[in-house]
N, CA, C and O atoms as a GROMACS GRO file, in nm:
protein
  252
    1UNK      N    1   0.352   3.040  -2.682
    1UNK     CA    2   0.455   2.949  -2.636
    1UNK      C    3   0.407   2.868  -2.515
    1UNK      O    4   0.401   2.745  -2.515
    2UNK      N    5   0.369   2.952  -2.405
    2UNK     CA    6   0.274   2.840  -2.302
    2UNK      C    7   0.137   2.835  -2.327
    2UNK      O    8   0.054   2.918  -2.364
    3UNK      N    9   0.136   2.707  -2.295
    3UNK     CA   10   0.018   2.653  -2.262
    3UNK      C   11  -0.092   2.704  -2.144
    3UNK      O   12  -0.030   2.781  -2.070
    4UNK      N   13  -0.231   2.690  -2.099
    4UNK     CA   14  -0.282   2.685  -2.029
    4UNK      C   15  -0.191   2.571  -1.903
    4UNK      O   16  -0.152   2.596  -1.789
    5UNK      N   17  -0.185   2.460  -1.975
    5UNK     CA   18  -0.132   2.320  -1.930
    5UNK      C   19  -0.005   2.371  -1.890
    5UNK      O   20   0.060   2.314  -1.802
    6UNK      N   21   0.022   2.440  -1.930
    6UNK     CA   22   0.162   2.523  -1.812
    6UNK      C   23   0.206   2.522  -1.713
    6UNK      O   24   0.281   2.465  -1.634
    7UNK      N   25   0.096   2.656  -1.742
    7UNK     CA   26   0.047   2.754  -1.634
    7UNK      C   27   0.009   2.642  -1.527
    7UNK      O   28   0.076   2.657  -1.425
    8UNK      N   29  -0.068   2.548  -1.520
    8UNK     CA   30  -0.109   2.441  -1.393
    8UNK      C   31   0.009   2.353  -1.330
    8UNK      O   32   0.020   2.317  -1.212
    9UNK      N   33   0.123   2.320  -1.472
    9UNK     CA   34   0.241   2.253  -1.374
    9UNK      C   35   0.333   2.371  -1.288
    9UNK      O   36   0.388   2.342  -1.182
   10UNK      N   37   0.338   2.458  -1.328
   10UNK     CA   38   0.420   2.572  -1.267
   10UNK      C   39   0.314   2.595  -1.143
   10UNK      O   40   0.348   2.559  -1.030
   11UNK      N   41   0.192   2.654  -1.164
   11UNK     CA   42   0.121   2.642  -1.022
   11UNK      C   43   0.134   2.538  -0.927
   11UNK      O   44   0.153   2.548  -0.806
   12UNK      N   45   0.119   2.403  -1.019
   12UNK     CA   46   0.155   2.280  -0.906
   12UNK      C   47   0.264   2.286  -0.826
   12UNK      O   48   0.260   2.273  -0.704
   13UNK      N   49   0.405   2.314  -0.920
   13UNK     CA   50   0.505   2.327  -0.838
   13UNK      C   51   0.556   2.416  -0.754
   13UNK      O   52   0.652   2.401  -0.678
   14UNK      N   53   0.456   2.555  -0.777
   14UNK     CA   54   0.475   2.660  -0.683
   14UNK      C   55   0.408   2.634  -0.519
   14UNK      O   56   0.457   2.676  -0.414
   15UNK      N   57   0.271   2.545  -0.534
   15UNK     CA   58   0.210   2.492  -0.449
   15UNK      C   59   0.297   2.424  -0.347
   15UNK      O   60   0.306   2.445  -0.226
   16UNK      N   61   0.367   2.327  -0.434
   16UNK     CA   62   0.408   2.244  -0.331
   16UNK      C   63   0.559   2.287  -0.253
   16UNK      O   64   0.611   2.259  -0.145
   17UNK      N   65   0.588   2.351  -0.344
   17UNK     CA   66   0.709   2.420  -0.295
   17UNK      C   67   0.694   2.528  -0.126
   17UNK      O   68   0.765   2.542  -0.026
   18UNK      N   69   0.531   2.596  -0.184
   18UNK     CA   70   0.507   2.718  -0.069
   18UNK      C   71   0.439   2.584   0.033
   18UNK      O   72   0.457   2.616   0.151
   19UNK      N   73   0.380   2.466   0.025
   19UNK     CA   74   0.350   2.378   0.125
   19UNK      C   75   0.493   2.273   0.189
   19UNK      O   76   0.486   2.176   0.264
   20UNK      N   77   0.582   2.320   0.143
   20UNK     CA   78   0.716   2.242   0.208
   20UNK      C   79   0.790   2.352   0.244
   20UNK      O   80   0.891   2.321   0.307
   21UNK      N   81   0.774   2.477   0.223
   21UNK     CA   82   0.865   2.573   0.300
   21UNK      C   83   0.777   2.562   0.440
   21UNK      O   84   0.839   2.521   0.538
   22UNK      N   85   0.679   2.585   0.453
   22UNK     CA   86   0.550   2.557   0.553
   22UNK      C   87   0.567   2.515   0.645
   22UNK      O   88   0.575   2.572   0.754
   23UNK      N   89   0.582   2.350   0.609
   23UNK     CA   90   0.647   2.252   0.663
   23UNK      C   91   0.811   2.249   0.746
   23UNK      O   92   0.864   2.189   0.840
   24UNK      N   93   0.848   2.354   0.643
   24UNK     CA   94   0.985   2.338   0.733
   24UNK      C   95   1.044   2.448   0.799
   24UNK      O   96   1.156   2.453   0.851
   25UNK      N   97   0.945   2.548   0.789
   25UNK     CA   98   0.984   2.651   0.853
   25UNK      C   99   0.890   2.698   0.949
   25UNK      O  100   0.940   2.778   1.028
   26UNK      N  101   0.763   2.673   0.967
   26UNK     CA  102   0.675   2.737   1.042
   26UNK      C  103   0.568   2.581   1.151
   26UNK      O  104   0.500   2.594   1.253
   27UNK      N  105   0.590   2.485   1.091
   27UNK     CA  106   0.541   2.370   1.135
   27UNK      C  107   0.678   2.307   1.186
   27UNK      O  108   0.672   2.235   1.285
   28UNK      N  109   0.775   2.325   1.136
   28UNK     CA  110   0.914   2.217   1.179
   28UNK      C  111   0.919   2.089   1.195
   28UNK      O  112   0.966   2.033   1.294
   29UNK      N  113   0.872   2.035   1.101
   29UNK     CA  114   0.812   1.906   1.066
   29UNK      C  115   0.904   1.866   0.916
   29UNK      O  116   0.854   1.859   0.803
   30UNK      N  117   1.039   1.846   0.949
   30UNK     CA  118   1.154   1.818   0.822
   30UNK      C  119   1.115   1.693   0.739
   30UNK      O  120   1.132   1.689   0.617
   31UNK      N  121   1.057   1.584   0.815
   31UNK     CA  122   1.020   1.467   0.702
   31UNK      C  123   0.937   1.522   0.642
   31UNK      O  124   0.991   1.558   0.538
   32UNK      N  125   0.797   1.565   0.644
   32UNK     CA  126   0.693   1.608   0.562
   32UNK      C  127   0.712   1.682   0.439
   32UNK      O  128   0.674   1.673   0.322
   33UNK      N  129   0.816   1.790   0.539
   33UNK     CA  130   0.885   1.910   0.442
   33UNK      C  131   0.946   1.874   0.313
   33UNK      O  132   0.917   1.898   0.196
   34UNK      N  133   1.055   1.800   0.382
   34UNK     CA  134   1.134   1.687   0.260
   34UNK      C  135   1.018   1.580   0.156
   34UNK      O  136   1.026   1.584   0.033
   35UNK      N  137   0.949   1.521   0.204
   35UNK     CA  138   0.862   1.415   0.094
   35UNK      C  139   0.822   1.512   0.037
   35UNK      O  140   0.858   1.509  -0.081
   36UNK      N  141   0.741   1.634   0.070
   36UNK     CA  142   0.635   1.712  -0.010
   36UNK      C  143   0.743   1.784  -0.070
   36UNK      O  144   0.691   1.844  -0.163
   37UNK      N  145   0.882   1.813  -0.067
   37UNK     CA  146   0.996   1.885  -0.154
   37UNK      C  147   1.056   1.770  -0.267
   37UNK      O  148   1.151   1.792  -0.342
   38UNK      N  149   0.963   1.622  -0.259
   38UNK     CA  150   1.058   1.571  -0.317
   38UNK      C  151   0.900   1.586  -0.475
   38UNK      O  152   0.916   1.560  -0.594
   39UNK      N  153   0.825   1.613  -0.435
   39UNK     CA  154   0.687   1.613  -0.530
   39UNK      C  155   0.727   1.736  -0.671
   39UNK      O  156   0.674   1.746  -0.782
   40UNK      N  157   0.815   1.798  -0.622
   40UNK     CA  158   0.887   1.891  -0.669
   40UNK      C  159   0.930   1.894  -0.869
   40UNK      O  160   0.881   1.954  -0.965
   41UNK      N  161   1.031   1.809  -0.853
   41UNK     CA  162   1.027   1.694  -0.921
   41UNK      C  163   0.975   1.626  -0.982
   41UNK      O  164   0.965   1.654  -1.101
   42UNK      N  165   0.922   1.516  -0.938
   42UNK     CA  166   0.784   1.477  -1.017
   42UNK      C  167   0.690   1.516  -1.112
   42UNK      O  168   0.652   1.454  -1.211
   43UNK      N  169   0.656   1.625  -1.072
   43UNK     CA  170   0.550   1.735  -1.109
   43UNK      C  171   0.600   1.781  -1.254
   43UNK      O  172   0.543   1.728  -1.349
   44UNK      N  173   0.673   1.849  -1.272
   44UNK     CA  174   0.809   1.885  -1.374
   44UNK      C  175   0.809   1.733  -1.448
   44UNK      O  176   0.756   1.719  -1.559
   45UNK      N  177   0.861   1.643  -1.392
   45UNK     CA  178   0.893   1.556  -1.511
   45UNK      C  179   0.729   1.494  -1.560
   45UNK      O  180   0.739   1.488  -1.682
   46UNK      N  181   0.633   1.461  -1.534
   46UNK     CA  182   0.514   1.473  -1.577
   46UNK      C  183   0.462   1.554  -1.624
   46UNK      O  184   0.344   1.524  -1.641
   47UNK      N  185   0.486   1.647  -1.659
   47UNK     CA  186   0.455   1.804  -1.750
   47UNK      C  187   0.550   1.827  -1.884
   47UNK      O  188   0.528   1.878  -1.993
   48UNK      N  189   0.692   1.752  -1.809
   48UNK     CA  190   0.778   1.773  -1.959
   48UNK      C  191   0.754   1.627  -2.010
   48UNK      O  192   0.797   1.626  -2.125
   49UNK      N  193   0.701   1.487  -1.974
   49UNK     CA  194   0.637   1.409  -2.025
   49UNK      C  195   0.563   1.463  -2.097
   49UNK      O  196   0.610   1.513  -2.200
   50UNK      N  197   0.419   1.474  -2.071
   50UNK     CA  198   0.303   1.554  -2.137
   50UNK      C  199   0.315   1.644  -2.264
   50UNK      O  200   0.260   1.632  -2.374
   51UNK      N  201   0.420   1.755  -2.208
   51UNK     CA  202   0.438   1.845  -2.326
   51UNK      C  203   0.530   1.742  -2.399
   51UNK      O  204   0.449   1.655  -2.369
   52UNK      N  205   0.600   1.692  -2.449
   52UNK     CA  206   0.693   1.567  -2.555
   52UNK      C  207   0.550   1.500  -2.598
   52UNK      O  208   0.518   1.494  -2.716
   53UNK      N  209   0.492   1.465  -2.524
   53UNK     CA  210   0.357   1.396  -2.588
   53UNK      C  211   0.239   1.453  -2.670
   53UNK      O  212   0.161   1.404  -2.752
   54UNK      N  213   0.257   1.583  -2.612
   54UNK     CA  214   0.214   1.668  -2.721
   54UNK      C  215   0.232   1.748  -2.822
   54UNK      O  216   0.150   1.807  -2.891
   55UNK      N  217   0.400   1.742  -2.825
   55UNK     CA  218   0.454   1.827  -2.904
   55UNK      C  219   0.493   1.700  -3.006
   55UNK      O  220   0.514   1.732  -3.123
   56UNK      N  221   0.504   1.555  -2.971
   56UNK     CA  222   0.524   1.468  -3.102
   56UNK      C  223   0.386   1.411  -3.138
   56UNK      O  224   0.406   1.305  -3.198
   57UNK      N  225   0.238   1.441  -3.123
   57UNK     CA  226   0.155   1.422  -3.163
   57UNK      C  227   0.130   1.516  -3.210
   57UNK      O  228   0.025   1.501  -3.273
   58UNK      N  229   0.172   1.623  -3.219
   58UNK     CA  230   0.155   1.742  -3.316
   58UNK      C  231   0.201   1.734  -3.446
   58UNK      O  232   0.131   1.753  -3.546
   59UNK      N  233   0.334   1.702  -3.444
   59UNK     CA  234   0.428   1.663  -3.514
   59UNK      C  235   0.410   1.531  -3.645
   59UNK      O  236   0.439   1.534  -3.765
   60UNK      N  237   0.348   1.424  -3.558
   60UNK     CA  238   0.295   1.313  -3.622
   60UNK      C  239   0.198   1.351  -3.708
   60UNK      O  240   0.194   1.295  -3.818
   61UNK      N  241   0.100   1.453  -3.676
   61UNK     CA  242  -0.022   1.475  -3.761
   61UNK      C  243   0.006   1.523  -3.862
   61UNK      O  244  -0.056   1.494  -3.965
   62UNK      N  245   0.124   1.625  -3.860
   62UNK     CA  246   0.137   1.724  -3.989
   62UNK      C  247   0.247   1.635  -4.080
   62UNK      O  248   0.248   1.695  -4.187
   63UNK      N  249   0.333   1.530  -4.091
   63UNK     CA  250   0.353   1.406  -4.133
   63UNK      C  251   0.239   1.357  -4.241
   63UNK      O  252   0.244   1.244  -4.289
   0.00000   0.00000   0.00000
């Protein structure tokens, strides 16, 4: 069911998540905290892009 290609967006977003708690709890630096919480997001919708792109080129082939 997962991918390798997963496994790297979930790491990405664990990354940035443990680099904006960082930010906002031990640096206290709330803008940084916030932009790098907003990457959050992003990350996720470029992965569920990707996987749709690969799950309808899968799809297309066996067509």
């Amino acid at each position: 069911m997962f991918k390798r290609s997963d496994f790297f967006i979930i790491l990405a977003v664990m990354l940035s998540f443990v680099i904006s708690a960082y930010l906002w709890f031990i640096q206290k630096d709330a803008l940084q905290a916030i932009f790098t919480a907003i990457w959050i997001p992003a990350i996720f919708t470029f992965g569920i892009y990707f996987k749709l792109c690969a799950l309808t080129g899968a799809s297309n082939e066996s067509q």
